[in-house]
C-alpha positions as CSV (number, residue, x, y, z in Angstrom):
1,X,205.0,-147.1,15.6
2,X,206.6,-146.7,19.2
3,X,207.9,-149.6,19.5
4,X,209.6,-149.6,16.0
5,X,211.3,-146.7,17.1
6,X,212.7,-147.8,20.6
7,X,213.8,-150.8,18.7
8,X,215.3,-148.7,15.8
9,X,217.2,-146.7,18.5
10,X,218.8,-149.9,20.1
11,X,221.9,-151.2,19.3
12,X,222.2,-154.3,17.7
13,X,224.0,-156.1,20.1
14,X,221.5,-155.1,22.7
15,X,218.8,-156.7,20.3
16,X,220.6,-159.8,20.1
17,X,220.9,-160.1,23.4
18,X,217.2,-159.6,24.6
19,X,216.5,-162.5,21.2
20,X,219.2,-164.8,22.9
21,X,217.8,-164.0,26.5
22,X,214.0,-165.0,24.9
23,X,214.9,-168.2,23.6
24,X,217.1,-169.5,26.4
25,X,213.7,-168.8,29.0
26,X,211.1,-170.3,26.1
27,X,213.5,-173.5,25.7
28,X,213.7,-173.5,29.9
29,X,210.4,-173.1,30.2
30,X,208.9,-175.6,27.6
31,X,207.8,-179.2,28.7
32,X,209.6,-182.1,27.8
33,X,207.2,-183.9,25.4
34,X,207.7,-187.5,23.8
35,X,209.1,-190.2,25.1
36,X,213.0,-189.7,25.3
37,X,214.5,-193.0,27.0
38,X,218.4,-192.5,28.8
39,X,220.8,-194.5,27.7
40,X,223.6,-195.1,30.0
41,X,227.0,-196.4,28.8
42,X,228.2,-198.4,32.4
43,X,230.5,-200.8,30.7
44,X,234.7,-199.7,30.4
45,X,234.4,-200.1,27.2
46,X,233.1,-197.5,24.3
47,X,229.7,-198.3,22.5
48,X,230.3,-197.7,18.9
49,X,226.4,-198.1,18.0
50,X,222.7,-198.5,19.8
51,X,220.2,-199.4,17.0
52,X,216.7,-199.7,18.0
53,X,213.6,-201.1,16.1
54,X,210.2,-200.3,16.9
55,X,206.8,-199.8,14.9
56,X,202.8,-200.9,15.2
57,X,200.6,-202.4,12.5
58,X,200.9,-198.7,10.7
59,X,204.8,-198.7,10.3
60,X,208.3,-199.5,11.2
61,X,211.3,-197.6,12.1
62,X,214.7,-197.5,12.6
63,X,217.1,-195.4,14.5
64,X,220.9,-195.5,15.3
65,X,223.5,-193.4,17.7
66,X,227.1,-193.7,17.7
67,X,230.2,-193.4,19.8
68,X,229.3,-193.4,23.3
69,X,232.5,-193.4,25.8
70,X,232.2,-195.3,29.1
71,X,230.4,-193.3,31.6
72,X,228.2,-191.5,29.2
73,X,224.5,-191.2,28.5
74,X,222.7,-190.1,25.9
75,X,218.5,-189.5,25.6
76,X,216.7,-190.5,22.4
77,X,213.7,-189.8,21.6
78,X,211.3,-192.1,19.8
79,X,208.3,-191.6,17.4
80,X,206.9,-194.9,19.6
81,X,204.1,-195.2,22.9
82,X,205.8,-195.8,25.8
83,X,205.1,-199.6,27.4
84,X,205.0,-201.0,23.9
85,X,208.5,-202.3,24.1
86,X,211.4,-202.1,21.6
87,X,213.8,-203.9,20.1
88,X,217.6,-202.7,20.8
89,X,221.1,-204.0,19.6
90,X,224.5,-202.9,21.1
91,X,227.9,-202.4,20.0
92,X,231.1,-202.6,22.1
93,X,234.1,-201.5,20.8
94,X,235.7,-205.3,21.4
95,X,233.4,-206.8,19.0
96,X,231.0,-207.7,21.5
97,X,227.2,-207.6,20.4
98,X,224.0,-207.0,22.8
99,X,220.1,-207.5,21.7
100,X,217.3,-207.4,23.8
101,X,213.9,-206.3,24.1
102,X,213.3,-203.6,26.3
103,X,210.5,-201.7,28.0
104,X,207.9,-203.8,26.9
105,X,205.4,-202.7,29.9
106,X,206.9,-199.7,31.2
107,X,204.9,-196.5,30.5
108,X,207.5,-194.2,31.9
109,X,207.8,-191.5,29.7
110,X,211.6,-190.8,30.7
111,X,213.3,-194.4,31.3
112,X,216.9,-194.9,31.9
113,X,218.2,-198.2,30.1
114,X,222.0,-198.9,31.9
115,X,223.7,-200.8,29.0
116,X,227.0,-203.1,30.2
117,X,227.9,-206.4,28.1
């Protein structure tokens, strides 16, 4: 019953603040889980799509990003073991198209794939 008071009594901004305050030091504190591969844009050119394919005996799936500007990265995350390898196609903004198979091997669970025609 205290403590419904002392928060009755607060002001509402000073609630929202300690709920904002709560979630930034949860979200700091939580461990990365899954495996969330980097990609890297190093070409001078934008990447207008990354499509990767990946599955196992149970299932396949599909996923696609958009629009990433020279110079940027983005991290993706994927429903997918690490080392088992994926397939990935790429984009460039000239027309250009890039497939390949990548991190067939590698069990790092936060790879960095630098992606230049």
């Amino acid at each position: 019953m205290t403590l419904f008071i002392e928060l009755k009594t607060m002001s509402r901004k000073t609630l929202l603040l300690l709920l904002i305050a709560g979630g930034v030091i949860g979200y700091a504190l939580a461990p990365d889980e899954g495996f969330g591969v980097r990609f890297e844009n190093r070409s001078a050119q934008m990447i207008t799509a990354i499509k990767l394919d990946f599955g196992s005996a149970d299932g396949q799936s599909s996923l696609q990003t958009f629009r990433l500007a020279s110079g940027e990265f983005r991290t993706l995350f994927l429903n997918h073991p690490p080392g088992a390898g994926f397939n990935v196609q790429v984009f460039y903004a000239d027309g250009q198209k890039r497939e390949f198979c990548a991190l067939k091997g590698n069990k790092d669970v936060r790879p960095t794939l630098i992606l230049q025609p």
